[in-house]
mmCIF file of the C-alpha atoms, coordinates in Angstrom:
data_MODEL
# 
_entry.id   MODEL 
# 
loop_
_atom_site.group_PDB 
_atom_site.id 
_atom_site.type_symbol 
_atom_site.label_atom_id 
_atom_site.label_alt_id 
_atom_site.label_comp_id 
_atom_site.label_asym_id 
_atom_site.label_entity_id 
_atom_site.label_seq_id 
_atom_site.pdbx_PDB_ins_code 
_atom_site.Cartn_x 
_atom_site.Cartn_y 
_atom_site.Cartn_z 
_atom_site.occupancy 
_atom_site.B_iso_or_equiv 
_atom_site.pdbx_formal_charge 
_atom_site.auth_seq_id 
_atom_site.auth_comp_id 
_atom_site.auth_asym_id 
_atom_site.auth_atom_id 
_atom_site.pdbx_PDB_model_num 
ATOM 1   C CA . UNK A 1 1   ? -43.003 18.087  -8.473  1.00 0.00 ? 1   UNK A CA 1 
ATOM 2   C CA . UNK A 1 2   ? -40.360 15.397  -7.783  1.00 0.00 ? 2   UNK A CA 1 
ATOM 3   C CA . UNK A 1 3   ? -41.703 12.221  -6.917  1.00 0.00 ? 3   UNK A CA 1 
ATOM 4   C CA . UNK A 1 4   ? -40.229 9.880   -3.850  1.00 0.00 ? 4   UNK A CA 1 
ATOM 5   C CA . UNK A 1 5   ? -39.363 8.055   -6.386  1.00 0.00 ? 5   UNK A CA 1 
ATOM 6   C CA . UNK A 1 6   ? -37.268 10.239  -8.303  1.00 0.00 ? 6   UNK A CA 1 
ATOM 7   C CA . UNK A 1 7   ? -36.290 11.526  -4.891  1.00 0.00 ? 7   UNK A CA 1 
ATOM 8   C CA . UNK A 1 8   ? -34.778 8.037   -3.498  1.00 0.00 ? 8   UNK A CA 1 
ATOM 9   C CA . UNK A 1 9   ? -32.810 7.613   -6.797  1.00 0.00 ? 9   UNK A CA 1 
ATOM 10  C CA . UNK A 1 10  ? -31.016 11.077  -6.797  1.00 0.00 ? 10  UNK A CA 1 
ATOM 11  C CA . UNK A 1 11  ? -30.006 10.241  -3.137  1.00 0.00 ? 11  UNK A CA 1 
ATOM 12  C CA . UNK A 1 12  ? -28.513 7.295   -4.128  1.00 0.00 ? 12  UNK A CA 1 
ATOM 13  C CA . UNK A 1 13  ? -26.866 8.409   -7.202  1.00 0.00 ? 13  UNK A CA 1 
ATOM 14  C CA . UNK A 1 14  ? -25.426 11.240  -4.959  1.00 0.00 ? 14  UNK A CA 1 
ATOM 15  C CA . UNK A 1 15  ? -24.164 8.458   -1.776  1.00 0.00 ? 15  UNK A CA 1 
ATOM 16  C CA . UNK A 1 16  ? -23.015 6.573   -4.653  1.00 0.00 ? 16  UNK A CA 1 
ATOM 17  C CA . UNK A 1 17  ? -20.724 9.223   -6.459  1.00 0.00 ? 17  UNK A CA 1 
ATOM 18  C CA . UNK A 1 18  ? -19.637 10.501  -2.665  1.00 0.00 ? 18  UNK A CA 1 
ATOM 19  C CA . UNK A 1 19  ? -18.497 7.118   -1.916  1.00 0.00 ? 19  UNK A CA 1 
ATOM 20  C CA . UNK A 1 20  ? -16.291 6.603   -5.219  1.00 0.00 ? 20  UNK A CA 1 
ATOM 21  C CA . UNK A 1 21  ? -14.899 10.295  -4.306  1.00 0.00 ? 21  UNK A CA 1 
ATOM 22  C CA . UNK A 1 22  ? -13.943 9.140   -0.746  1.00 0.00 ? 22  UNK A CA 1 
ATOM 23  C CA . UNK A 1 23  ? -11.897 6.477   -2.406  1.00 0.00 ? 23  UNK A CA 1 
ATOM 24  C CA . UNK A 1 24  ? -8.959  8.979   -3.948  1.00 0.00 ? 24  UNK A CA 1 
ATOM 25  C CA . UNK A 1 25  ? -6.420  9.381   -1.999  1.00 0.00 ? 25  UNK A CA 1 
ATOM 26  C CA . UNK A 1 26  ? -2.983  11.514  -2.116  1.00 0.00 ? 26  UNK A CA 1 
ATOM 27  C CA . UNK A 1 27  ? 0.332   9.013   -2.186  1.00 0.00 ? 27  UNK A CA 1 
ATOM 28  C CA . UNK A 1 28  ? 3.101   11.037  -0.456  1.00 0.00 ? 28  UNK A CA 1 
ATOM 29  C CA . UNK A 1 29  ? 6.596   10.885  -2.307  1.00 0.00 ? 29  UNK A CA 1 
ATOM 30  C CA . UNK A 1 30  ? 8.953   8.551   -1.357  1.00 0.00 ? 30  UNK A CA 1 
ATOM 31  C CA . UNK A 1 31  ? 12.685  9.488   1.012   1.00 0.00 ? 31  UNK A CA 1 
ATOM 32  C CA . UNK A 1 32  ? 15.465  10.209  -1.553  1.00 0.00 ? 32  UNK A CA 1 
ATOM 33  C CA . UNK A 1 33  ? 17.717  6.844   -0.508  1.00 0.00 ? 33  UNK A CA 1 
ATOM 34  C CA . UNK A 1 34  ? 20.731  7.347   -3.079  1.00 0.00 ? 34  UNK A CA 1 
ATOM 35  C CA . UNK A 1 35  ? 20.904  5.472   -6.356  1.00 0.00 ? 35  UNK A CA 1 
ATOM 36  C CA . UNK A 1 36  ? 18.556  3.410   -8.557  1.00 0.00 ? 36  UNK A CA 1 
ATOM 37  C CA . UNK A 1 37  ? 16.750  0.644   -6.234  1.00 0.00 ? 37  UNK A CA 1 
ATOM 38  C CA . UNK A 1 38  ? 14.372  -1.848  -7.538  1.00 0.00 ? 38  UNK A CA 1 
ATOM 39  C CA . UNK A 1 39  ? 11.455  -0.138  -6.216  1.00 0.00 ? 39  UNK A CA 1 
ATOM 40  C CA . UNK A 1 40  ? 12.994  3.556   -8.190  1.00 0.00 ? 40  UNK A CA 1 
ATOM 41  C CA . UNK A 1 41  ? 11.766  1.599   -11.560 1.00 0.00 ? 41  UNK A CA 1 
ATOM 42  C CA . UNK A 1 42  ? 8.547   1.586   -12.804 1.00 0.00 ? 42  UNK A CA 1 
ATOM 43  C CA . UNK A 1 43  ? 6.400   -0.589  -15.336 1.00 0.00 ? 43  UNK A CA 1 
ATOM 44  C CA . UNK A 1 44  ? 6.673   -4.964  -16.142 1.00 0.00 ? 44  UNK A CA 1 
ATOM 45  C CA . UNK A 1 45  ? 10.115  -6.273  -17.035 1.00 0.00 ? 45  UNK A CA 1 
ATOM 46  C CA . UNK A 1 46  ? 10.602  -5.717  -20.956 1.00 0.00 ? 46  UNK A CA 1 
ATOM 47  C CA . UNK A 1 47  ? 12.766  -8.163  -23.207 1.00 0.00 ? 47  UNK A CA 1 
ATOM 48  C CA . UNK A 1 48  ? 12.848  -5.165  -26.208 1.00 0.00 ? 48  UNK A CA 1 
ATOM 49  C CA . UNK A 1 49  ? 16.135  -2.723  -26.143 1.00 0.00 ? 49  UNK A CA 1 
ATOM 50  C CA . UNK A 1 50  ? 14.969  0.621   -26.557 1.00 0.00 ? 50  UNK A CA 1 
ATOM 51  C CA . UNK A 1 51  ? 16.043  1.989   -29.427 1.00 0.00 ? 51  UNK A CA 1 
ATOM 52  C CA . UNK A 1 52  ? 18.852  4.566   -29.736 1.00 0.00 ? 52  UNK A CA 1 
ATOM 53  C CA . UNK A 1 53  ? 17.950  8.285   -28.678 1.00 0.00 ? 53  UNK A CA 1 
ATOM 54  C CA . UNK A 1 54  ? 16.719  10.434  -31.604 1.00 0.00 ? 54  UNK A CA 1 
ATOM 55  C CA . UNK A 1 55  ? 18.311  13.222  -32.418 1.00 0.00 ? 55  UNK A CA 1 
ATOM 56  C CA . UNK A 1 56  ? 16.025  16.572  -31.415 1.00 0.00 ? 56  UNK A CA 1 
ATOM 57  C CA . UNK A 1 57  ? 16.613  19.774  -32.216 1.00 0.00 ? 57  UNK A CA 1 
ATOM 58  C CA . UNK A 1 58  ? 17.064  22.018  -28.797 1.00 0.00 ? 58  UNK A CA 1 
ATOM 59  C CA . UNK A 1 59  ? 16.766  25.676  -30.117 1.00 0.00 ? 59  UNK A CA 1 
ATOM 60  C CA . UNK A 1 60  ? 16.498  28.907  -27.674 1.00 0.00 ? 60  UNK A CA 1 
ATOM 61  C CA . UNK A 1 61  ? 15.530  28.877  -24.599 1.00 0.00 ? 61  UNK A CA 1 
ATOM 62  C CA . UNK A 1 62  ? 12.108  30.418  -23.604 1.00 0.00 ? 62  UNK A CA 1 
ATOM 63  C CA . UNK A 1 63  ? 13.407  32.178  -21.075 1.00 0.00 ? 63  UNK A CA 1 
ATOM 64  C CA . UNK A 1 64  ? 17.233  33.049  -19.597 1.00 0.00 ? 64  UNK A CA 1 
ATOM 65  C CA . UNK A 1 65  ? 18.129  30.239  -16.585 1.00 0.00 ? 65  UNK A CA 1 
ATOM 66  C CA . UNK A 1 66  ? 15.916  27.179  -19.024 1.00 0.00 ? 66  UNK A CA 1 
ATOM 67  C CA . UNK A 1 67  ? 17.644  23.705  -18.927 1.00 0.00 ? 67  UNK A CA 1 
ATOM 68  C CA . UNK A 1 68  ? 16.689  21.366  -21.774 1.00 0.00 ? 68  UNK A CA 1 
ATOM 69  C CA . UNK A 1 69  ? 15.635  18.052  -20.273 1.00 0.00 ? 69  UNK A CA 1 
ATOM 70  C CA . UNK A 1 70  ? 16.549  15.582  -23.336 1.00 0.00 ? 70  UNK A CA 1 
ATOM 71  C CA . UNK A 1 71  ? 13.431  12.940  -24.673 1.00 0.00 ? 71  UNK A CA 1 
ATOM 72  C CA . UNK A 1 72  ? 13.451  8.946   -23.945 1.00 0.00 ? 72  UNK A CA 1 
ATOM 73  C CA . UNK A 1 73  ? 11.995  6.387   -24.954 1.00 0.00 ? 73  UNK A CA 1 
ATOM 74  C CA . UNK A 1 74  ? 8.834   5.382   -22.636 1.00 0.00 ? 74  UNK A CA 1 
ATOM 75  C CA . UNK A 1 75  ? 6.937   1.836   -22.945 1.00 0.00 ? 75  UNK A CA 1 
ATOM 76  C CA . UNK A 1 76  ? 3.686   2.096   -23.577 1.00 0.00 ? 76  UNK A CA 1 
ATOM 77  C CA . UNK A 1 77  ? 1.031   -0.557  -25.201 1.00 0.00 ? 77  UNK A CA 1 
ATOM 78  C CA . UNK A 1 78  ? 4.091   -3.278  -25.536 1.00 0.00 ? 78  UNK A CA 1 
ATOM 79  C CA . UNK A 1 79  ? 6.276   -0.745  -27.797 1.00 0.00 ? 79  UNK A CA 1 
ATOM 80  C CA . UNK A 1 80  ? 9.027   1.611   -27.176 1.00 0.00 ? 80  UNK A CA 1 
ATOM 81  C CA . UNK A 1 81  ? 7.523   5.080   -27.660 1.00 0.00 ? 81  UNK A CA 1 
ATOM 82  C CA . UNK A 1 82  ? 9.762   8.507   -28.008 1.00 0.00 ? 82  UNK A CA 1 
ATOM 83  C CA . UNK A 1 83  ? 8.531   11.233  -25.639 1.00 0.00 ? 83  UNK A CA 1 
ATOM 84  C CA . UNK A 1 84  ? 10.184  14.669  -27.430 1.00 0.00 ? 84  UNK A CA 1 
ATOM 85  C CA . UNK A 1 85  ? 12.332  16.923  -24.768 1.00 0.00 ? 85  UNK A CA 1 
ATOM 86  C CA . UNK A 1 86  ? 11.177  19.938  -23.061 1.00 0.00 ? 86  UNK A CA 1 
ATOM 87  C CA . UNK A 1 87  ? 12.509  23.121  -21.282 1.00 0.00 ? 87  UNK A CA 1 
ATOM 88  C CA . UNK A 1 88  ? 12.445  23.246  -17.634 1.00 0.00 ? 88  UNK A CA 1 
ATOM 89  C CA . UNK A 1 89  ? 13.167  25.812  -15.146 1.00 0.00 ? 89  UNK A CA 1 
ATOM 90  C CA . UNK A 1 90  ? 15.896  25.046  -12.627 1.00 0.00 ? 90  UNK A CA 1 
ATOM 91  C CA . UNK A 1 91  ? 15.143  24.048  -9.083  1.00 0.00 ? 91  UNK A CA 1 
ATOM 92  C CA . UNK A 1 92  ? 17.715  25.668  -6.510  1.00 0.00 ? 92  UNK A CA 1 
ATOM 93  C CA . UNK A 1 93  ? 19.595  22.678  -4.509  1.00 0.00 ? 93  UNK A CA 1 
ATOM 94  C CA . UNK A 1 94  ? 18.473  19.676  -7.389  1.00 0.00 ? 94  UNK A CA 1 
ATOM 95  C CA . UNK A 1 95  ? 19.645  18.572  -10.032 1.00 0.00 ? 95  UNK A CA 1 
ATOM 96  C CA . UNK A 1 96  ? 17.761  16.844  -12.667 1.00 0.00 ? 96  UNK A CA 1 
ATOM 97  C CA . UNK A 1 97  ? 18.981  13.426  -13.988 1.00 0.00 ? 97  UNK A CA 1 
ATOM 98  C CA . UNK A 1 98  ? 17.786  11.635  -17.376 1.00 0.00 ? 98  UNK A CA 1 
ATOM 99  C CA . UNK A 1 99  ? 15.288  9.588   -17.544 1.00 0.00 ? 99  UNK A CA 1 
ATOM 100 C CA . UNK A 1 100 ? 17.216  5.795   -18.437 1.00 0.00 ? 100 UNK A CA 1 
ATOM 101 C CA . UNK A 1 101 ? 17.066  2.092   -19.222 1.00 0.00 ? 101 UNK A CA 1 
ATOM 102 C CA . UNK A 1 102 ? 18.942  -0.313  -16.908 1.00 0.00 ? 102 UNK A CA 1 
ATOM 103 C CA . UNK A 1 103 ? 19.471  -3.703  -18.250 1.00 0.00 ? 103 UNK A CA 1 
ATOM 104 C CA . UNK A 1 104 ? 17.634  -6.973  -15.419 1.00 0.00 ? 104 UNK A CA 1 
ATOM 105 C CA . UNK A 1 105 ? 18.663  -10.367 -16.670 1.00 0.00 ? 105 UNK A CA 1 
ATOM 106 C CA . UNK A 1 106 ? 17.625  -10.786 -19.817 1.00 0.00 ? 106 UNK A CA 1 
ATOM 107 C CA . UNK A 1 107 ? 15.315  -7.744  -19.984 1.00 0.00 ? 107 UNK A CA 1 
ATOM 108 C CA . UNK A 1 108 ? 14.943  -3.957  -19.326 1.00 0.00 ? 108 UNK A CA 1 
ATOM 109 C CA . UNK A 1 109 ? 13.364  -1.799  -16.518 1.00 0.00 ? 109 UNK A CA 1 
ATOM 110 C CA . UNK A 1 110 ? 12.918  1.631   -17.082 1.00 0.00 ? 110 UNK A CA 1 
ATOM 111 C CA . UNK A 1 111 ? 13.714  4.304   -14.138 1.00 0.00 ? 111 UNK A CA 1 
ATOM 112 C CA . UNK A 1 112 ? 11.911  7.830   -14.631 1.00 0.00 ? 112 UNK A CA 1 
ATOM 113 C CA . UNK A 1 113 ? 14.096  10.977  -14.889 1.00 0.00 ? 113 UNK A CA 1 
ATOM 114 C CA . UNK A 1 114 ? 13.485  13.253  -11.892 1.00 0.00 ? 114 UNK A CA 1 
ATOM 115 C CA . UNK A 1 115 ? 15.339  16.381  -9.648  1.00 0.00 ? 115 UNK A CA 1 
ATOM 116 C CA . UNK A 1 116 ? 17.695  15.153  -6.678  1.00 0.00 ? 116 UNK A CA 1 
ATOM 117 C CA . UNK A 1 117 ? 19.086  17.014  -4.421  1.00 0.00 ? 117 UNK A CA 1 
ATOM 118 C CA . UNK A 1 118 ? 22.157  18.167  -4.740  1.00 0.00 ? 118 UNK A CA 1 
ATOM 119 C CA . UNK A 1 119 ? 24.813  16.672  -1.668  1.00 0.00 ? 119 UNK A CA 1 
# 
């Protein structure tokens, strides 16, 4: 038999974890404007080039249509850090470009690779 003890705590253990749940909330994408704008890049300024691309090695295609979307170089725990390519399928009316590095002043933002739609 529970006691009102045990009873009052499991309530409030349960308003508790219901109000931390209410918290999330779904961030809609934002409008396609054209072009890299300031708010397009993610991440603190960095003053370290990334590296050159490393080479990888595409092979065949997992299935017929596949487009290879080539690795970058993320930033991640104040180093540059490769993330390896991967195959993709195709999305009718985008087109996918690269993930890059755009030179600010004396540092580096990064902008993430994503599908646009094609004009």
């Amino acid at each position: 038999m529970n006691s009102p003890k045990h009873s009052m705590l499991a309530l409030a253990t349960a308003l508790a974890a219901s109000a931390l749940l209410s918290a999330c909330y779904v961030v809609p994408a934002r409008p396609y404007r054209g072009g890299y704008a300031y708010d397009d890049v993610y991440g603190p300024p960095v003053t370290v080039a990334p590296p050159p691309a490393q080479v990888e090695v595409v092979g065949v295609a997992p299935y017929p249509g596949a487009i290879w979307i080539g690795g970058y170089w993320n930033w991640v725990g104040g180093r540059h850090v490769w993330v390896h390519g991967r195959w993709d399928a195709p999305r009718p009316g985008y087109r996918y470009e690269p993930h890059m590095w755009r030179r600010d002043g004396q540092s580096w933002r990064e902008a993430p690779g994503r599908w646009r739609p094609v004009n």
